[in-house]
N, C-alpha and C positions, 0 to 999 in steps of 0.2 A: 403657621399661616401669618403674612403680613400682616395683615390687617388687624389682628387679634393684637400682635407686639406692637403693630400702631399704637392701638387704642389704650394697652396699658401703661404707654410710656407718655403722651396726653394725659388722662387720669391721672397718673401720678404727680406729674410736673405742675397740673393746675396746684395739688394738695401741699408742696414742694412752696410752692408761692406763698400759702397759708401761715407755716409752716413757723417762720416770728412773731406773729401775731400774736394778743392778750385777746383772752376771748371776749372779753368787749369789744374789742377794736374789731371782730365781726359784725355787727350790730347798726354802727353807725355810719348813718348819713346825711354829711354837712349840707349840701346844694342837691338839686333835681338829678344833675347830671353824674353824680358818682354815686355807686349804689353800692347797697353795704356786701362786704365777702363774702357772709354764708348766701345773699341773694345769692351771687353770681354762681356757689358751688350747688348752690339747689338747681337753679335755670339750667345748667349745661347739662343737667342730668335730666329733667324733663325734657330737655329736646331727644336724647334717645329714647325715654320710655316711651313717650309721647308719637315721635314717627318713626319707630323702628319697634319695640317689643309688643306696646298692645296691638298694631294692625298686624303684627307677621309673626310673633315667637308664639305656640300652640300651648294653652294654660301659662301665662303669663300672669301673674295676679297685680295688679294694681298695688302701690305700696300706699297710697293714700289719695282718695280721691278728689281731696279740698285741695293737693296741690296743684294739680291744673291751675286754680286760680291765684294761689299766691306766684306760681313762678313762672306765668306766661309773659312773656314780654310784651309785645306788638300782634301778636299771628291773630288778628281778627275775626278770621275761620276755626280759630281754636278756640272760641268763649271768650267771653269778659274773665277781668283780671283786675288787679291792684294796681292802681293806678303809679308810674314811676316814681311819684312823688312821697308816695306812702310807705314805697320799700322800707324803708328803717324806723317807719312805727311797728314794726310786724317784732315784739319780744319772743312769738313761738311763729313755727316751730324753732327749739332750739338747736345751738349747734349741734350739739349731739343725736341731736331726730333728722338733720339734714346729713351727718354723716350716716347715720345708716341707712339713709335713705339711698346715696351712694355705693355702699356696700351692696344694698337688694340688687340694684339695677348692675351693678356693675359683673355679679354673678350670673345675672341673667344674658346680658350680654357676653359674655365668655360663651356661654352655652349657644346662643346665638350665632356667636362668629366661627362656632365648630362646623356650622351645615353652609354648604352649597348657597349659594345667592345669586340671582341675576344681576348683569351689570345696574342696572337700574338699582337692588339694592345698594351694592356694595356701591355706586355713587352717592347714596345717601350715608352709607356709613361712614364715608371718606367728607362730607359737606360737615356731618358732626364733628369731625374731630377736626378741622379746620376752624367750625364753629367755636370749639371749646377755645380752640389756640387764640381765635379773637380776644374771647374772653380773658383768656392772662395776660394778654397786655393789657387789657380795660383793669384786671386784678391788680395790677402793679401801679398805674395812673391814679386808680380809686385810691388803692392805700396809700400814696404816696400823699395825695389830697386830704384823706383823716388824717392822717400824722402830722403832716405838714400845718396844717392849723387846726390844731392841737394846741393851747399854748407854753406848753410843754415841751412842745417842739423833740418828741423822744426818738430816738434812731428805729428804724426800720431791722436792720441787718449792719451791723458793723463791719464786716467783711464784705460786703457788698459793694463797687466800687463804681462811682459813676464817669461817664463817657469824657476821658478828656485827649483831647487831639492839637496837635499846633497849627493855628488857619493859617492864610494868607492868602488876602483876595486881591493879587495884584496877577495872579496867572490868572488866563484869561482861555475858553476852547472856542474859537470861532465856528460856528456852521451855514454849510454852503445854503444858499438860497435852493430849493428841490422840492418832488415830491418824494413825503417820505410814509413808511407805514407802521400804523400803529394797532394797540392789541393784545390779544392772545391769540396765538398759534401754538400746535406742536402737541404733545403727549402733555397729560399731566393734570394736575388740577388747578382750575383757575374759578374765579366766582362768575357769575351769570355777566355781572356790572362791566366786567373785562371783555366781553364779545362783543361786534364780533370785528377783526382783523381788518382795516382800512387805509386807503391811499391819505394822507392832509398834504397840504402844500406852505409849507414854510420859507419867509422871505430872510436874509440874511440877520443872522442875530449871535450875540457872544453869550456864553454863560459861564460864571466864575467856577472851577474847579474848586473852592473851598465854601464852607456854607461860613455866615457870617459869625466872628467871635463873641465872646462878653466884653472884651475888652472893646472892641468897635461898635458894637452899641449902647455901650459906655458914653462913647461920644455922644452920640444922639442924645442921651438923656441930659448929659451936661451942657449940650448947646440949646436945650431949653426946647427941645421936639416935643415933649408932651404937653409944653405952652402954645405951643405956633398951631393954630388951625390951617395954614395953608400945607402942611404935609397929607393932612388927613381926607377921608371920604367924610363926608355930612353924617353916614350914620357913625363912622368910626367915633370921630369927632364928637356926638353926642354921649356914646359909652367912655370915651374918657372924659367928659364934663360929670356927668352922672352919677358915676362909679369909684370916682377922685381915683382914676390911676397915674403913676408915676414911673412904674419900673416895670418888668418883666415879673409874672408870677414867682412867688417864692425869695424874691431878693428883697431884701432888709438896709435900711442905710440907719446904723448903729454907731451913738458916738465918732461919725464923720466914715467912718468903715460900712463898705457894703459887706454882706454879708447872704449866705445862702441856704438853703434848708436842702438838704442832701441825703442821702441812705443812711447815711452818720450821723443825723441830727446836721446842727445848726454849724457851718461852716465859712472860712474867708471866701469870700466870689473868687474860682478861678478865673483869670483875666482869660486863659490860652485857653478855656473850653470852649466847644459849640453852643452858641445861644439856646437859649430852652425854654419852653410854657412861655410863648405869646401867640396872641390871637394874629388872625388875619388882619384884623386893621392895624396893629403894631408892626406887620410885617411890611403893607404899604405903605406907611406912614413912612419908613426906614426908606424903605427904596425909592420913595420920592424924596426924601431928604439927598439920598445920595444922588441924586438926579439920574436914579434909574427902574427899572420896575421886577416884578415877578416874573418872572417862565411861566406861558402857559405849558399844560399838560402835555402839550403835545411835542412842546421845545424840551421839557424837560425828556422824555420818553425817547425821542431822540438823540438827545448827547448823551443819555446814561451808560453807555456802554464804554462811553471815556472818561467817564467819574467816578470818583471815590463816594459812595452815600451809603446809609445805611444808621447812621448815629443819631438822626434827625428825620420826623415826617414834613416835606418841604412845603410850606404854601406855595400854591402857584396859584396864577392870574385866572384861571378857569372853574367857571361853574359848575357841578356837578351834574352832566346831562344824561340821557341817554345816548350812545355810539348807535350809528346807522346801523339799522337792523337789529335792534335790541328787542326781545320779545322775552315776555314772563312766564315762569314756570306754571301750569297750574296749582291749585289748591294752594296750601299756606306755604309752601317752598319758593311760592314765586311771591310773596313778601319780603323775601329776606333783602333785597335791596332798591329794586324798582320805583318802591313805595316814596324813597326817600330823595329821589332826585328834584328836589326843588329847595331852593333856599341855602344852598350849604356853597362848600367852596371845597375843589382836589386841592388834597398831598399826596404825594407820589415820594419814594423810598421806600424806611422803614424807622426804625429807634433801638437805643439799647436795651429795650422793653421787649421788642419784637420775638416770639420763637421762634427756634431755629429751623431753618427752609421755609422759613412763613412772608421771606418777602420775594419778589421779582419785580422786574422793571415795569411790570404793566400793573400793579396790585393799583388799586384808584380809593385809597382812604377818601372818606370826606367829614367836613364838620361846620357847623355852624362859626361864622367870623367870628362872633366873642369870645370863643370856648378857649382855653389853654391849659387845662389842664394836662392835655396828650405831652408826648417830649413831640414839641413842634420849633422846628427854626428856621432859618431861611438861607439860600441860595439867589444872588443877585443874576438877572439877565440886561441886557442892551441889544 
């Protein structure tokens, strides 16, 4: 059965991810926004047990009932929980109580995916394992964040090798002024956020075929962009006053050398890679230096079917809304995204984080303008 080899090939790949890890380096968490490993391998297991084995598998036994509340993320119909913040005071359960906590469910679910389901289940079982895929990239971001500042600065995976490509943002794809459609359509699975299918009307605009280098935001730093307030938004502008930034997350200027923190530890800046870890206000800061701006979502969704992406989640110029005729699921399934449309800003792509078949041209990441931990970089429009 599909769905069975799905779900143990997910399962696996989350543990797979784990897998270089010191078991401290489970445990911990630096800021609000990265949360520590064994959370995330407890969480993605509660969302099966949780809406899939206690309401539907017959003698199912609960593997512990305090977990509900350590490892509920947001489902506000599910109980109170721990609050995000506190993820990484939680010393138990330990790793070894959250792996066999995985084990129990993961048994039971086997058993589960042997019987007959209505599409209604098996699209819940197909949302978990979609769910869990989120979660390794988030697995990959987070640790990348503990280690990275660390100041030890210790390698991830030595064999592990990050995203480098040769830019050049001097080709350019024009697109015609039209209207064009955007979306999910077709077979398959897509998330709630992506519905549903609609006409926008786009007036003439270019968007660069390569996303922007290190070496080209190089310049920007060197011409003094993180001094000039006239590149910036008012609020950007106050998070780099604030927060004293000067560079792109993770970049070091040692002994006159920039330098980079990488899956390898502590490395030279490739000049030829794809930009990486900056927030949306570094991304508009850039493009109004260049004297141009972001793609909205809808320009980007547009020209992607004549672009190279995938290396990079891209800011674009557009808010995170709801699309015409978006409606939520009920009970706690119609949490999973609706909830959060206010305050953020779309990427559209994917990163070298991404699991595989986990992106398409309509997937609508979003996040908060200061955040950078994601691998986020940018694509110039005009």
């Amino acid at each position: 059965m599909q769905l069975k080899k799905d779900y143990e090939t997910v399962r696996q790949r989350t543990e797979s991810i784990c897998a270089p890890l010191k078991t401290e380096d489970y445990v911990v968490q630096p800021v609000a926004d990265v949360s520590p490993p064994k959370w995330h391998l407890g969480h993605t297991t509660w969302f099966f047990e949780t809406f899939l084995l206690m309401p539907n598998l017959e003698g199912y036994t609960e593997f512990d009932p305090q977990y509900n509340f350590v490892f509920n993320s947001y489902y506000e119909s599910v109980g109170s929980r721990v609050i995000r913040t506190d993820r990484g005071n939680l010393s138990r359960p330990a790793v070894e109580d959250i792996m066999r906590y995985r084990r129990h469910v993961d048994d039971a679910m086997y058993r589960f995916l042997e019987q007959e389901h209505t599409p209604e289940i098996q699209a819940l079982i197909t949302l978990g394992l979609n769910h869990e895929e989120q979660h390794q990239e988030l697995l990959y971001t987070d640790i990348k964040y503990i280690l990275g500042h660390n100041p030890l600065m210790p390698a991830y995976d030595p064999d592990k090798q990050s995203a480098r490509s040769a830019v050049d943002n001097t080709s350019w794809l024009h697109m015609k002024a039209g209207i064009y459609e955007i979306g999910f359509a077709g077979e398959g699975f897509c998330f709630d956020n992506e519905l549903s299918r609609h006409k926008v009307y786009l007036g003439d605009y270019s968007i660069s075929t390569s996303l922007v280098s290190n070496a080209e935001y190089l310049e920007f730093i060197q011409s003094g962009g993180y001094r000039d307030f006239r590149y910036w938004h008012a609020e950007g502008w106050d998070w780099v006053k604030n927060n004293q930034v000067t560079a792109p997350m993770y970049w070091y200027l040692i002994d006159g050398r920039w330098m980079y923190y990488t899956w390898q530890g502590l490395q030279p800046l490739a000049t030829d890679a794809p930009l990486c870890h900056i927030s949306y206000y570094e991304a508009a800061a850039y493009a109004s230096w260049k004297g141009m701006r972001l793609p909205t979502e809808a320009e980007w969704e547009a020209a992607a079917p004549q672009l190279s992406w995938g290396l990079r989640w891209e800011w674009t110029e557009s808010a995170y809304l709801p699309y015409p005729g978006f409606t939520k699921a009920p009970g706690a399934i119609g949490e999973y995204n609706g909830k959060f449309m206010v305050s953020q800003m779309v990427l559209r792509g994917a990163s070298e984080v991404t699991p595989p078949g986990h992106s398409r041209i309509t997937y609508r990441n979003f996040f908060h303008p200061p955040l950078r931990w994601q691998f986020t970089g940018i694509r110039l429009a005009k």
